[in-house]
C-alpha positions as CSV (number, residue, x, y, z in Angstrom):
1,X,2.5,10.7,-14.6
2,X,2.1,10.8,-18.0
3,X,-0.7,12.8,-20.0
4,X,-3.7,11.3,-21.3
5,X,-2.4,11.7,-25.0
6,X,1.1,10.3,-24.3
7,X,-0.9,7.3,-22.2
8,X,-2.4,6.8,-25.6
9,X,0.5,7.6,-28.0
10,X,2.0,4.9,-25.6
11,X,-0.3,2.3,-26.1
12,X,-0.2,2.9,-30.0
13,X,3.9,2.5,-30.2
14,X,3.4,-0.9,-28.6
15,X,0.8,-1.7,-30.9
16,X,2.9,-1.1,-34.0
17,X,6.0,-2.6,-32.4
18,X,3.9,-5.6,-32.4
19,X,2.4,-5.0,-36.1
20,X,5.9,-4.6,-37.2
21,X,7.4,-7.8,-35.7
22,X,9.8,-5.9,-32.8
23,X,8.1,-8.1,-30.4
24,X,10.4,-7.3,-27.5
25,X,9.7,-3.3,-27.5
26,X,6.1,-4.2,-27.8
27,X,6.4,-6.0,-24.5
28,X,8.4,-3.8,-22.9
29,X,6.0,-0.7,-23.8
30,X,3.3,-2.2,-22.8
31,X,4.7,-3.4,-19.4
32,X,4.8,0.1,-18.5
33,X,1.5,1.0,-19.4
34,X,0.0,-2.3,-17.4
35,X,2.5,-1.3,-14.5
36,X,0.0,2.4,-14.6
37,X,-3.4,1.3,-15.4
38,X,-3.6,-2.8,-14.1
39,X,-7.2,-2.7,-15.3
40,X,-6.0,-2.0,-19.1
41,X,-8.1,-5.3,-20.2
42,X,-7.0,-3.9,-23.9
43,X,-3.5,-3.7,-22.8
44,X,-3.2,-7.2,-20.9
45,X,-5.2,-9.1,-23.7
46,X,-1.9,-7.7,-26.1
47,X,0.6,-8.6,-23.8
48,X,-1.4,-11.7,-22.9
49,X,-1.2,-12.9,-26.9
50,X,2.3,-11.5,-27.3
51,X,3.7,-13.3,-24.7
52,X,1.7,-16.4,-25.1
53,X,0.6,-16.5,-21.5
54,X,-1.8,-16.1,-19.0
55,X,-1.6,-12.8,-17.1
């Protein structure tokens, strides 16, 4: 399990994979966060607009 710092260093490299167009690693990052905290409403609503779907 990761720290609570790399859980949030985590979350930010997906965000600025998304910010900077790499759309792919974004998902991918953020899949593994989701796959550890389900609950991440911050989380799904990225993956949720990034993937243009319903989770």
């Amino acid at each position: 399990m990761l720290e609570p710092e790399a859980q949030g260093l985590e979350l930010f490299m997906g965000q600025a994979y998304a910010i900077s167009g790499r759309r792919d690693s974004a998902v991918a990052v953020l899949r593994r966060v989701i796959a550890r905290e389900p609950g991440n409403v911050q989380v799904r609503d990225l993956l949720r607009e990034l993937e243009g779907r319903e989770l």
